[in-house]
C-alpha positions in Angstrom: 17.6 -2.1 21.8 16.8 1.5 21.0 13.8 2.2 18.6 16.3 4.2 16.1 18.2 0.6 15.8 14.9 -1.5 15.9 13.6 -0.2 13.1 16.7 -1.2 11.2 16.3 -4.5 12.5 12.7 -4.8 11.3 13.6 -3.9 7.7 16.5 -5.9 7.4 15.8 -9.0 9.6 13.9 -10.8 7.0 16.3 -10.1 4.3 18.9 -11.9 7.0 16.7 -14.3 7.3 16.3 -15.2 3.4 20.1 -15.3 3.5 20.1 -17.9 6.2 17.5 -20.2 4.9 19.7 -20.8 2.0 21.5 -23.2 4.2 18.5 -24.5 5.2 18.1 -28.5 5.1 14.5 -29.1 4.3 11.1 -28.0 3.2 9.7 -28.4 6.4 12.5 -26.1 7.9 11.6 -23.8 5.4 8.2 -23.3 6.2 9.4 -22.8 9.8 12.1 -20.6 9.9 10.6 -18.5 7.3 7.6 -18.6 10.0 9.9 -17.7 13.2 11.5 -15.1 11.0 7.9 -13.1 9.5 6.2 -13.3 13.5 9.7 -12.3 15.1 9.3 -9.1 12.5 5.7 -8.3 13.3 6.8 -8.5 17.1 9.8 -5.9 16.5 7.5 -3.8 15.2 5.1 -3.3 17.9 6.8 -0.9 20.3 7.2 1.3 17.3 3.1 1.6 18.1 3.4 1.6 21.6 6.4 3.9 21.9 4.9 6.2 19.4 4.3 9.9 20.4 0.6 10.2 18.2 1.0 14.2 19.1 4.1 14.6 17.6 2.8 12.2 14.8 3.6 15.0 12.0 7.9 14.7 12.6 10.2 11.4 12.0 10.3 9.4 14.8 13.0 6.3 15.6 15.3 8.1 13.2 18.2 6.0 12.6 21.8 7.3 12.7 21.8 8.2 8.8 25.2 7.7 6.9 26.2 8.5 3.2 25.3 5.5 0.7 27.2 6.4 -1.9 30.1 9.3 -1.4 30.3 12.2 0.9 30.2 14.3 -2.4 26.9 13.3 -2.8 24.1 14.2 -0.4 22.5 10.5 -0.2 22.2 9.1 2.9 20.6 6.0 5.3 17.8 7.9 6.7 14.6 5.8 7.9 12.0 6.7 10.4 8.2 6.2 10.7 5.7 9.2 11.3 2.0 8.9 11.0 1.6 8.3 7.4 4.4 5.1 7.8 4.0 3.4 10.7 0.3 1.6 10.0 1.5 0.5 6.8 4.8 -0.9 8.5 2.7 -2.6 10.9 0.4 -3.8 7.8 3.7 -5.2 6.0 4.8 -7.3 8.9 1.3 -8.2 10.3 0.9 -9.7 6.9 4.1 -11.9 6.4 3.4 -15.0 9.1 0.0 -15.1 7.2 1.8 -15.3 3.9 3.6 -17.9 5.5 1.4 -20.2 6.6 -1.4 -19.5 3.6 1.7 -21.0 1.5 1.9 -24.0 3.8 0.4 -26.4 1.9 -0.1 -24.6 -1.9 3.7 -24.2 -2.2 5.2 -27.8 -2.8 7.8 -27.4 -5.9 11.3 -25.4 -4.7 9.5 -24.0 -1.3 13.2 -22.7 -0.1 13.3 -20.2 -3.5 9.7 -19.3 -2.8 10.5 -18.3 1.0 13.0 -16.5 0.4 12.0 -14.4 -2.5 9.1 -13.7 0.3 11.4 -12.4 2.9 13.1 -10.3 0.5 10.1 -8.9 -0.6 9.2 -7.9 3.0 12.2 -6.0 3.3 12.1 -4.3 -0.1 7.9 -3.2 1.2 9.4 -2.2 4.6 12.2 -0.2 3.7 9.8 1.8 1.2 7.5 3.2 4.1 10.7 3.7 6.4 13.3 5.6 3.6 13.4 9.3 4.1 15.7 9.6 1.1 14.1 9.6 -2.1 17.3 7.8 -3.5 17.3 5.1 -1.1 13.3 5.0 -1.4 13.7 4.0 -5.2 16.2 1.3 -4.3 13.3 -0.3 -1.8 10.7 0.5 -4.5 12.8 -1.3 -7.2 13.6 -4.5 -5.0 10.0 -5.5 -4.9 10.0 -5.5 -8.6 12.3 -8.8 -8.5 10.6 -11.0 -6.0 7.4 -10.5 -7.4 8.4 -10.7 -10.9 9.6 -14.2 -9.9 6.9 -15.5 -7.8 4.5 -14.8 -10.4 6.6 -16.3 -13.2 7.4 -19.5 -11.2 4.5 -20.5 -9.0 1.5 -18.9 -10.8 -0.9 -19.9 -13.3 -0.9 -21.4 -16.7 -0.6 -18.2 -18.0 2.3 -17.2 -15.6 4.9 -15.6 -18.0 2.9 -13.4 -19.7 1.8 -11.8 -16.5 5.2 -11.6 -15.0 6.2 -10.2 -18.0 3.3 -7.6 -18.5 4.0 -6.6 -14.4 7.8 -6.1 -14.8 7.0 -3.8 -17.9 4.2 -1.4 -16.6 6.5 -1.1 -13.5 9.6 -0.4 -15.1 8.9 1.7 -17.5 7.2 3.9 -14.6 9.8 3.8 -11.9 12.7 4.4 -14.3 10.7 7.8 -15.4 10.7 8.4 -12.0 14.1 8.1 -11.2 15.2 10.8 -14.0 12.6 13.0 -12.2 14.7 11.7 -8.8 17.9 13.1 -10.4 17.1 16.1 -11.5 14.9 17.1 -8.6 18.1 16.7 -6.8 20.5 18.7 -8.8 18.0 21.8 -9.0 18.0 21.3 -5.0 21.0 21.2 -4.5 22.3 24.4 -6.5 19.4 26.1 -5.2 19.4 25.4 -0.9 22.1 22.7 -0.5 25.8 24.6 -1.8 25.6 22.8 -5.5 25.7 19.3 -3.4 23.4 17.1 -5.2 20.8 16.2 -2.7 17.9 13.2 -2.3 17.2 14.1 1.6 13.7 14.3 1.7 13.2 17.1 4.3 16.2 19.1 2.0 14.0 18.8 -0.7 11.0 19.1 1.4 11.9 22.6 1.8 12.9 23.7 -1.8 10.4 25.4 -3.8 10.3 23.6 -7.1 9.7 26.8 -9.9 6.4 26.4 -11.0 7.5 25.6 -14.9 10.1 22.4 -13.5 6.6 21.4 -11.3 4.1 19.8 -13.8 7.1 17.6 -15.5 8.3 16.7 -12.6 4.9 15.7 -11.2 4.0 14.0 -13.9 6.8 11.5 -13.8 6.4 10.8 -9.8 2.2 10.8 -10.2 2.9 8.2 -13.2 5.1 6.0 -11.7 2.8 5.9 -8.7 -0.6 5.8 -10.7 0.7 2.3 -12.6 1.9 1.0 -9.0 -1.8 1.7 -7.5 -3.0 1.1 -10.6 -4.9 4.0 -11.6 -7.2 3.6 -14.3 -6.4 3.3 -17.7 -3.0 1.8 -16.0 -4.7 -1.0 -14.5 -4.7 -3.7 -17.3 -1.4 -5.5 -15.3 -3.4 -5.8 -12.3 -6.2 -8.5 -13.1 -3.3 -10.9 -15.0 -1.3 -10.8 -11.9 -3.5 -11.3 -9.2 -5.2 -13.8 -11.4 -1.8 -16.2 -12.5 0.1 -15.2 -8.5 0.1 -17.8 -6.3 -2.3 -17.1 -3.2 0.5 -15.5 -1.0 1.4 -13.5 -4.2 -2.2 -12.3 -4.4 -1.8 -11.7 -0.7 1.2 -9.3 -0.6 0.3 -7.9 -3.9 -3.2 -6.4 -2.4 -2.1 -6.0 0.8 1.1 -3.8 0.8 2.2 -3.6 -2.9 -0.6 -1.5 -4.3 -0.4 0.7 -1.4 3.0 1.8 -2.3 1.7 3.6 -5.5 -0.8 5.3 -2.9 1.7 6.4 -0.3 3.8 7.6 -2.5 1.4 10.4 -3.6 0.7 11.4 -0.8 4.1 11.2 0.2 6.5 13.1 -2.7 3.6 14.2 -5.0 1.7 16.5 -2.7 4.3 18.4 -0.6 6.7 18.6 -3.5 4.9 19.7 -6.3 1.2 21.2 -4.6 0.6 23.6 -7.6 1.1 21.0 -9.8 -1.1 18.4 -8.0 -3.8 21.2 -7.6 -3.8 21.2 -11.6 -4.1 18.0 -12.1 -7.1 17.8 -9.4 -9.8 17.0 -11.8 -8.5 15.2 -13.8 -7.1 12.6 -11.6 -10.2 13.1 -9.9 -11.9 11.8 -12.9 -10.1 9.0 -13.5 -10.4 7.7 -10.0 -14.2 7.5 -10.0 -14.0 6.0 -13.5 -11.9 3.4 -12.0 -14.2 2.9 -9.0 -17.2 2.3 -11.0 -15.6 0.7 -14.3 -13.8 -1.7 -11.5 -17.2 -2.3 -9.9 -19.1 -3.4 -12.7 -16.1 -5.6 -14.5 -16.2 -7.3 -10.9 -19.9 -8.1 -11.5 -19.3 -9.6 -15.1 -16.5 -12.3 -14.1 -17.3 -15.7 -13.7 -13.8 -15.8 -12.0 -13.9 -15.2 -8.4 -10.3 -14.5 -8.3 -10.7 -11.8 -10.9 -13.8 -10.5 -9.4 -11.5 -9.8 -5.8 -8.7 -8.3 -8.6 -11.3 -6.0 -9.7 -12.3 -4.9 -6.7 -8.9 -3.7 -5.8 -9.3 -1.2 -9.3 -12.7 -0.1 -7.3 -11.6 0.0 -3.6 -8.2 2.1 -4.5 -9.8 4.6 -6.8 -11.9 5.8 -3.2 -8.2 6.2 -1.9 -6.8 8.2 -5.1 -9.8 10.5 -4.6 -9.2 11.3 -0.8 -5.7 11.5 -1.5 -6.1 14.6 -4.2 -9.5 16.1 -2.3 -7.0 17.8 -0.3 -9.1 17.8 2.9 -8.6 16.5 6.6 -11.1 14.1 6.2 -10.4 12.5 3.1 -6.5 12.0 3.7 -7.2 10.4 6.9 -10.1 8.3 5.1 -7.0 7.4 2.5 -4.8 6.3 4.9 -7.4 4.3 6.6 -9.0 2.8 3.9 -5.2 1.8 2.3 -5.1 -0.6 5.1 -8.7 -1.6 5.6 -8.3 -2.6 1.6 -5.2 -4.3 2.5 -7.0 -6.9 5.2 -10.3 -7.1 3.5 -9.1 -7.9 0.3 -6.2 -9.7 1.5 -9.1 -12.3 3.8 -10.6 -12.9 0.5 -7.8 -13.5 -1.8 -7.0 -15.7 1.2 -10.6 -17.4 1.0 -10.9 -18.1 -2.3 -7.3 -19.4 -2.3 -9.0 -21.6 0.9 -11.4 -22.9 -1.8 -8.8 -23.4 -4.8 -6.7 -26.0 -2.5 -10.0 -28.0 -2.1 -11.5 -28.0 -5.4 -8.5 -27.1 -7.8 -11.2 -24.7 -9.6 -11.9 -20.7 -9.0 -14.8 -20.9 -11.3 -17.8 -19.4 -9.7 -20.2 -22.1 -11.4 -18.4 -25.0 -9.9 -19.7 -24.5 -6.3 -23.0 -23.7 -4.8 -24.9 -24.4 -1.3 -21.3 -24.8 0.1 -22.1 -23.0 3.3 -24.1 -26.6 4.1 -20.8 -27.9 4.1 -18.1 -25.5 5.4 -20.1 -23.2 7.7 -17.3 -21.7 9.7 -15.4 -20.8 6.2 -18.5 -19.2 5.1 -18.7 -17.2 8.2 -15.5 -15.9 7.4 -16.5 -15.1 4.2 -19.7 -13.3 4.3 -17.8 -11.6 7.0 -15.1 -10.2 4.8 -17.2 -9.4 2.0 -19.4 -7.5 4.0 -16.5 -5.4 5.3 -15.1 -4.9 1.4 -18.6 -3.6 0.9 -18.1 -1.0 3.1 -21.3 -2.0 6.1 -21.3 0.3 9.3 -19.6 -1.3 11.5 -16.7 -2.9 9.8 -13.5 -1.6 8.5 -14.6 -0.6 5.0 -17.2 2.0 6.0 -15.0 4.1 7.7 -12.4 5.0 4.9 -15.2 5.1 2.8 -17.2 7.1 4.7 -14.3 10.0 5.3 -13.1 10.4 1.8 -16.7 10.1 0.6 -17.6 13.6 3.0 -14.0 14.7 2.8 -14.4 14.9 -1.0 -17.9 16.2 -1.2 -16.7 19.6 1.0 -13.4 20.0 -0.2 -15.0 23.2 -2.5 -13.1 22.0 -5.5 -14.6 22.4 -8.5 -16.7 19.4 -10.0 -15.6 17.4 -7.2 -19.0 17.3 -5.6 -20.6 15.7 -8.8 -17.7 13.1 -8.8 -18.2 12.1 -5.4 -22.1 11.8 -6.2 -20.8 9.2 -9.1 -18.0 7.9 -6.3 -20.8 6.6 -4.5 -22.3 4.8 -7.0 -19.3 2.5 -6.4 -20.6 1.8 -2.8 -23.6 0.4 -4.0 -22.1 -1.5 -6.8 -19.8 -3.0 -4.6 -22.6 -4.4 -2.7 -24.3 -5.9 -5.5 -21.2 -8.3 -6.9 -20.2 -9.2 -3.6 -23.4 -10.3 -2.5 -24.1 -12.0 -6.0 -20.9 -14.0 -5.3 -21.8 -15.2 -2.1 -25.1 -16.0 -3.2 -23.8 -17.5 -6.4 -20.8 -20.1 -4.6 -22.1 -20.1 -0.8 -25.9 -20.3 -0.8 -28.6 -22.2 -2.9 -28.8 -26.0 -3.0 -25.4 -27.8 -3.5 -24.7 -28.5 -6.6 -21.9 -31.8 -6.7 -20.2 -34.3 -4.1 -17.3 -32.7 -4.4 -18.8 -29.6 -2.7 -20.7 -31.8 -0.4 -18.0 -33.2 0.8 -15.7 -30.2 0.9 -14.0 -30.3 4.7 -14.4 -27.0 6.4 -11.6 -24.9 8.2 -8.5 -26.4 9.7 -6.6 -25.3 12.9 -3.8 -23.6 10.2 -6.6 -21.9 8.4 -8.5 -20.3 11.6 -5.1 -19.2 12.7 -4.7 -17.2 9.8 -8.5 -15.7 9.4 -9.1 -14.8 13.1 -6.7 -12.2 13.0 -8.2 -10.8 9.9 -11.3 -10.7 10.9 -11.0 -9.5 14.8 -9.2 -6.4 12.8 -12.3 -5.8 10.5 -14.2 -5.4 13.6 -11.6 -3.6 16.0 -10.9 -0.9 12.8 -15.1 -0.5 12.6 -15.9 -0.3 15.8 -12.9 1.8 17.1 -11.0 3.5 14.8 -10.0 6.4 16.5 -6.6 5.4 18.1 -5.9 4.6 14.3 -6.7 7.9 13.0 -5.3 9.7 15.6 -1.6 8.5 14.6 -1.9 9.8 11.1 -4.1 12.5 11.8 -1.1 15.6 12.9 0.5 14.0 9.8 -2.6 15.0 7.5 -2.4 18.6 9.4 1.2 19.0 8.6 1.1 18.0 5.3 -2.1 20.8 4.4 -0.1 23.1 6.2 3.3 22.5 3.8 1.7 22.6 0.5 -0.3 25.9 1.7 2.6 27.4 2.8 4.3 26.1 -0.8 1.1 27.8 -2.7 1.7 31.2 -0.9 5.9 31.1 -2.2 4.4 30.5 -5.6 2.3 33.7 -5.4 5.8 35.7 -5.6 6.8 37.1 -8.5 10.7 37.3 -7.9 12.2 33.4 -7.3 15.1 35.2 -6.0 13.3 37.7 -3.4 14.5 38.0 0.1 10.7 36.8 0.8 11.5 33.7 -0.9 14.6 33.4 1.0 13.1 33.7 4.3 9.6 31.5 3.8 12.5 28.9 2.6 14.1 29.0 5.2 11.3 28.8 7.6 9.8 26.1 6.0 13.5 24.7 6.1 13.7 25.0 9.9 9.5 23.9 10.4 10.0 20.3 8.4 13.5 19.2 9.9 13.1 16.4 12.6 13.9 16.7 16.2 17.0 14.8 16.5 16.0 11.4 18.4 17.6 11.2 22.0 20.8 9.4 22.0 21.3 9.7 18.6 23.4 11.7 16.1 21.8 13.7 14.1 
């Protein structure tokens, strides 16, 4: 199979999947199919690493044959590839599904086909999001997670289910619809302007049009909004504790792991190359609301007697470091972005995962109830301590890295004010530190405190199957992050070079100069992707 066609097959396969369990005739089927059908995804997905070209990381790669969606009148088309921004979060997304799986193997025991399915679609919908190269056809992935979630939430969460469903639906909606008048007319201006009046959504077409500098703000704003709820951003946060709280533990999973991340992606994605002045004016000021979030998400975390909530919190913390590498605008703090989106994604993941471990024993998430546990489940406090160590960002394991680039990124970056916030930033390193640590000490260490936690039976063969992985990658993305940075590193590159080259159009005067015309056209001709071999283009 060619890697333009696998990477259709890897978006789509579990959505195929979901349609074939339907006809599935038991739970235990279920579990297994839906099993085969998450690991035969993560497999498809390796040779897109291995076949990879990391110097040529910057251009689309596996392009897919692209076809109109819609009508040939319209310029919206089937275009997917990965470049170096994509492909680590594609490899997140279906590294992430058979541990879904099995976390759900024994939590999930009310209408398990419904649940499985609404999984696999789910996988497509996050998939299809970091493959779509039309900004049309990304909305339609971005919109499809909306559903599964909504319902996994609503269905197999907590008492207070509904009202977080509910409360996630809403914050999303109203974001992504905003977006998708921004989507619309972004295409229309393209269109008349580079395209022959054909409304447009290709992204490289659009890529290469020079928004006017008064359409720019508006437009950003709608885009950065939609993404700054998805992330969430602070004060667009509030949806985030109630979900991760009242989600099921696979819910919690995919929602830190590879939800979250799409809100990040797509700023860096649409928000920087298409609107750069814009983004550059709104520097500070997202700026400032990302290291409120780090150290407002740090210290709620410490006050929680929930250890669920606490790991929700977190994420407010942990993703306002990747918001301010994303809109430092240096090398080093985009690539400490992009690396830190998925440390965040396997760190936090392992300990939604963990405590989820603990809720299935004890039916309680209540930091009080336990205490001296590690007596009695050593190896699940190994895993632990390991995890939360890496979310607190120690050399050595995944968290210090991202950390540690957008932190120096950030500080150099010569914008203004941005040295004091990353002074404040790291305040949220240290804070970090302090409720992680009190939580271990709090439910792992100390004397035990009942029978039940006395008793407590440690790992089993299904749980170490699903934490090994996690934590060899905390390790392998410490100790050797380079061949990881080097994929989205020419990406980075390219991207500095496109909104510099944007910032110099926007010095002109005259929209309609021949200058324009010709840095349009270059720009035009420098962002369009080498057509794949054996491919049309």
């Amino acid at each position: 199979m060619e890697l333009s066609n696998l990477l259709t097959a890897v978006i789509f396969l579990p959505l195929a999947g979901a349609l074939v369990m339907l006809f599935a005739p038991s739970d235990r089927s279920v579990r297994w199919f839906a099993l085969f059908v998450t690991f035969a995804a993560f497999l498809l997905s390796l040779p897109l690493w291995f076949g990879f070209d990391a110097a040529a990381a910057a251009e689309l790669q596996f392009q897919s044959v692209d076809f109109s969606l819609i009508s040939e009148s319209l310029d919206v088309r089937y275009l997917i590839g990965v470049d170096g921004f994509s492909l680590l979060l594609v490899l997140l997304t279906t590294f992430l599904g058979p541990i879904i799986v099995l976390c759900s193997w024994t939590y999930i025991t009310e209408n398990t086909k419904g649940y499985h399915v609404l999984l696999l679609i789910l996988q497509t919908g996050m998939t299809g999001v970091f493959c779509a190269f039309d900004v049309l056809l990304f909305y339609i992935f971005f919109e499809l997670t909306l559903i599964p979630m909504y319902f996994l939430i609503g269905i197999w969460g907590g008492e207070r289910r509904i009202y977080a469903a509910i409360k996630f639906v809403i914050y999303t909606m109203v974001g992504s619809l905003l977006m998708l008048v921004a989507i619309i007319y972004l295409g229309y201006a393209a269109g008349n302007a580079i395209n022959d009046g054909v409304f447009t959504t290709n992204y490289f077409k659009l890529l290469s049009f020079h928004v006017p500098l008064g359409m720019q703000t508006w437009l950003f704003v709608l885009f950065a909004f939609a993404f700054a709820i998805k992330v969430p951003i602070f004060p667009f946060h509030t949806w985030l504790p109630d979900a991760h709280v009242q989600a099921p533990t696979g819910g919690s999973v995919v929602l830190a792991g590879v939800l979250l991340k799409m809100g990040t992606y797509g700023l860096i994605r649409f928000c920087l190359p298409f609107f750069p002045s814009a983004s550059a004016e709104h520097t500070q000021l997202i700026g400032i609301l990302a290291v409120i979030g780090i150290v407002y998400g740090a210290l709620v975390s410490r006050a929680q007697s929930d250890a669920k909530k606490l790991v929700a919190y977190s994420s407010v913390s942990h993703l306002g470091f990747v918001v301010l590498g994303i809109f430092a605008l240096t090398l080093q703090s985009i690539q400490g972005a992009m690396i830190q989106m998925i440390n965040h994604g396997i760190s936090t993941g392992a300990l939604f995962l963990i405590v989820g471990m603990l809720y299935e024993r004890r039916h309680t998430r209540l930091m009080a109830d336990y205490g001296g546990i590690a007596k009695s489940v050593p190896v699940l406090t190994f895993f632990m301590v390991l995890t939360a160590l890496a979310s607190a960002g120690l050399p050595g394991l995944n968290g210090f890295v991202g950390e540690f680039l957008i932190l120096v990124g950030a500080f150099g970056s010569g914008i203004p004010g941005m040295q004091v916030l990353t002074i404040l930033a790291t305040t949220g390193v240290i804070l970090a530190a302090i409720y992680l640590l009190w939580m271990l000490s709090r439910m792992f260490f100390g004397p035990l405190t009942s029978d039940a936690n006395r008793n407590m039976p440690d790992l089993n063969g299904r749980e170490l199957v699903i934490m090994v992985p996690m934590a060899l990658l905390m390790i392998l993305l410490g100790l050797m992050p380079q061949p990881f940075l080097k994929v989205s590193e020419p990406a980075a590159e390219r991207l500095l070079e496109v909104i510099e080259e944007k910032r110099t159009i926007a010095e002109i005067d005259d929209p309609d100069s021949q200058r324009m015309f010709d840095l349009q056209r270059k720009m035009m001709q420098s962002t369009a992707p080498a057509t794949p071999s054996g491919s049309e283009p």
